[in-house]
C-alpha positions in Angstrom: 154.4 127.5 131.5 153.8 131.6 132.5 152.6 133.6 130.0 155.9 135.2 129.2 157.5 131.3 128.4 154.4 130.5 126.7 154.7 133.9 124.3 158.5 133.7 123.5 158.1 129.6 123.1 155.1 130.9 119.9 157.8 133.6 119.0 160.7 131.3 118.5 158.8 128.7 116.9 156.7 131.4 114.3 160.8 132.7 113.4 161.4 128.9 113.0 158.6 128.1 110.9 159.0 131.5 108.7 162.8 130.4 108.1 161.5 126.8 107.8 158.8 127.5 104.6 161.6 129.7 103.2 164.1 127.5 102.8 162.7 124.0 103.6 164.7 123.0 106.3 166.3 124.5 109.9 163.4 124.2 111.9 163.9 121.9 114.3 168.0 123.1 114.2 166.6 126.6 115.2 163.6 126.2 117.3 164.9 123.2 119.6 168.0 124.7 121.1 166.2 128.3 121.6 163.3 126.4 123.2 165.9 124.2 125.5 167.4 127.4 127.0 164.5 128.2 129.4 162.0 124.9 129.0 162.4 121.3 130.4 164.0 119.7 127.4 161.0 117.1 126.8 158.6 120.1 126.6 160.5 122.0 124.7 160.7 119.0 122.4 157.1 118.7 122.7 155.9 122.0 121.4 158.6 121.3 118.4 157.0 118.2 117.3 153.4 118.5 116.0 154.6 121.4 114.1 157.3 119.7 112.8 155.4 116.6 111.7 152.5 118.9 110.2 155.3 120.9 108.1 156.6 117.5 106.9 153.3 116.2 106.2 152.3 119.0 104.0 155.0 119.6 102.2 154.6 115.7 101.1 151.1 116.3 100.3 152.0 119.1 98.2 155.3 117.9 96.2 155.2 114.2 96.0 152.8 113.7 92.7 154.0 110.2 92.2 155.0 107.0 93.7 158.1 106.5 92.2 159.4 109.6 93.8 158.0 108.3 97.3 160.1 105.0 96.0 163.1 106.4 96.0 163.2 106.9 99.9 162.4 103.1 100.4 166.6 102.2 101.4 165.9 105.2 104.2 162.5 104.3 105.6 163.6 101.1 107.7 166.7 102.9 109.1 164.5 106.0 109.9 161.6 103.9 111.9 164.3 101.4 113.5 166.1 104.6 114.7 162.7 106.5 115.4 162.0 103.7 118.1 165.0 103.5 119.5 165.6 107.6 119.6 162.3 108.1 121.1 162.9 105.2 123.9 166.2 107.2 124.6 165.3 110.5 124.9 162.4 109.0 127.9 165.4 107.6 129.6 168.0 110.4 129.5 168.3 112.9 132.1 167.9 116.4 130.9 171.2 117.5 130.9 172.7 114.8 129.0 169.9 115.3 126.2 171.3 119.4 126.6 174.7 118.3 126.4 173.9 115.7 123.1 172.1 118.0 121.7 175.4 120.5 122.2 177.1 118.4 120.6 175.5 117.2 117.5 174.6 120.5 116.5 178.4 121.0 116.6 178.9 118.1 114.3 176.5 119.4 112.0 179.0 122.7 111.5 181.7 120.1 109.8 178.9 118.5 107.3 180.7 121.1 104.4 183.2 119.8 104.9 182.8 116.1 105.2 181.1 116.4 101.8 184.0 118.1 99.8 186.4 115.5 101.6 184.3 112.7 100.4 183.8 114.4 96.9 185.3 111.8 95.2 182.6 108.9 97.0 180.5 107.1 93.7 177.5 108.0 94.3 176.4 104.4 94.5 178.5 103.4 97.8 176.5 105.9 99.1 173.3 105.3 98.4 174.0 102.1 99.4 174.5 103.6 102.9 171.2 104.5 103.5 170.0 102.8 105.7 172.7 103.3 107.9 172.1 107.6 107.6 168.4 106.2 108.0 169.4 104.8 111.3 171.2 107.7 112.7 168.4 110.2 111.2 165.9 108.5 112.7 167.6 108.1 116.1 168.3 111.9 116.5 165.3 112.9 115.5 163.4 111.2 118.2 165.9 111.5 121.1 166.9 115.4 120.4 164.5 116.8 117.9 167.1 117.3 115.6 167.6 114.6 112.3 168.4 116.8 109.5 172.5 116.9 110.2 172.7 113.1 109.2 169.8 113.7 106.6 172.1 116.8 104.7 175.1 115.0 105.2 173.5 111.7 103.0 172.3 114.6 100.3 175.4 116.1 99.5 177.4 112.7 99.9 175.0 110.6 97.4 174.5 114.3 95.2 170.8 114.0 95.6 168.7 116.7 93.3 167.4 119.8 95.7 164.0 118.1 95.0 165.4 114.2 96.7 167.0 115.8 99.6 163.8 117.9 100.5 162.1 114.8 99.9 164.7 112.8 102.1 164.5 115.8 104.6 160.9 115.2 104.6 160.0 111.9 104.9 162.6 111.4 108.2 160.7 114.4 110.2 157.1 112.5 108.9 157.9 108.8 109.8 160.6 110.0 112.6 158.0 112.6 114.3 154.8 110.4 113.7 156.6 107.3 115.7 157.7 109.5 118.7 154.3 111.0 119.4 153.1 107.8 118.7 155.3 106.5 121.7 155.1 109.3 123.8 151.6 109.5 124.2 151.1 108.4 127.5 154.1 110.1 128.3 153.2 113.9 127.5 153.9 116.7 129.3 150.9 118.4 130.5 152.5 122.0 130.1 152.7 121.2 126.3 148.9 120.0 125.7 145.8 121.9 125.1 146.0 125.3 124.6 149.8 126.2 124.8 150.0 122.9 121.8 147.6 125.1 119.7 148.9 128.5 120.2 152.3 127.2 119.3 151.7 124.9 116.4 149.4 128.0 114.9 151.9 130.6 115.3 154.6 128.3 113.7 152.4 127.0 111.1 150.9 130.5 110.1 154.5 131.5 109.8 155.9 128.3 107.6 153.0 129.0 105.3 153.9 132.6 104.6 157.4 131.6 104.5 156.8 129.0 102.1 155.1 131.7 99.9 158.4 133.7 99.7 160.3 130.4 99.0 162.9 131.2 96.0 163.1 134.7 96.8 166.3 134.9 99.6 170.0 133.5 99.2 170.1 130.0 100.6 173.7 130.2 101.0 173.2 133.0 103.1 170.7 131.2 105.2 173.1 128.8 105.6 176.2 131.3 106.9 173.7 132.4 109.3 172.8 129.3 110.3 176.0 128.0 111.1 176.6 131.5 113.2 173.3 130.6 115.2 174.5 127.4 115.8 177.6 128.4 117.4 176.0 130.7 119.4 173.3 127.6 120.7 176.2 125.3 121.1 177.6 127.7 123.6 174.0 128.7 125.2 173.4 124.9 125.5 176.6 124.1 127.8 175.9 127.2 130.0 172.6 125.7 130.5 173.5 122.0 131.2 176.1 123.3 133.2 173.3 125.1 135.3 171.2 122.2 135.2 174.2 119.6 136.6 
């Protein structure tokens, strides 16, 4: 990495984090696709990751007094390690520009996850839940192979009308147990531009960030955050292609 890559990959990943501790997800959803437009997709991934997994870890540490509450994620937590595995396994054999091009393309499913919920408004909340595993799965499995899990994670939420609190929680626990099983595999596998002191730089930045975000949480519109969000994802959908466009 130059010094210029190295200081806008801190940049994008302290804005990230900030937006991250505010509202408690959109990390990955912002910091990924922004990171993917001028790294190697597994660095970019990378530098994403022990953040991530830090955030997730915290935020656990801090919320989840009791083990009932921890309980209540047991239907997700073989779906999210049996997709985990196979994500991580898939994102070591993909080319770059088909990760680019996936990625493309599940953040542009995520833009119809409103709308799936108020078309499946009528669901009992019970056939869903009963889906877990299933959204565990496919939570798991994007999470590790494009750094991205919280589509499929939202999407369970709003179906099986989870409290803010569960779906947090849910959101949580898949970027905990997804992230800590891909570094786990990927190990051996690192890439040398992401370790030492480019890792710390960026995981400080983002994590200095999240924490001063976090102390502002409750103070912003979330609705607004997620307007924007959906703008910024258009605009990444369309940044995305160009790139894997350039890459093919």
């Amino acid at each position: 990495m130059t010094h210029a890559e190295l200081l806008a990959a801190a940049a994008i990943l302290a804005g990230a984090g900030f937006a991250h501790g505010l509202f408690g997800f959109g990390f990955a959803m912002m910091a990924t696709p922004l990171l993917a437009l001028f790294l190697d997709y597994r660095l970019a991934v990378a530098l994403a990751a022990f953040p991530l997994l830090a955030m997730a870890l915290g935020w656990l540490a801090v919320h989840v007094r009791s083990r009932a509450a921890l309980a209540s994620q047991t239907r997700l937590l073989p779906g999210i390690a049996i997709g985990a595995g196979a994500g991580t396994l898939m994102q070591m054999s993909l080319p770059e520009v088909i990760s680019i091009t996936l990625l493309a393309l599940l953040l542009s499913a995520s833009l119809a996850v409103p709308w799936l919920t108020q078309r499946a408004a009528a669901l009992r909340v019970a056939s869903v839940r009963g889906a877990a595993p299933g959204f565990g799965v496919l939570a798991g499995m994007t999470e590790s192979a494009l750094n991205v899990g919280a589509p499929f994670m939202l999407l369970y939420g709003s179906l099986a009308r989870l409290s803010r609190f569960e779906q947090l929680l849910a959101l949580n626990v898949c970027f905990a147990l997804g992230k800590g099983i891909q570094l786990a595999l990927t190990a051996l596998t690192w890439p040398a531009a992401a370790g030492g002191w480019p890792l710390l730089a960026c995981t400080t930045a983002s994590l200095a960030a999240y924490a001063a975000g976090n102390h502002l949480a409750g103070r912003f519109d979330e609705e607004r955050f997620r307007r924007l969000l959906r703008n910024f994802i258009v605009c990444m959908v369309a940044g995305l292609l160009v790139r894997a466009a350039v890459l093919a």
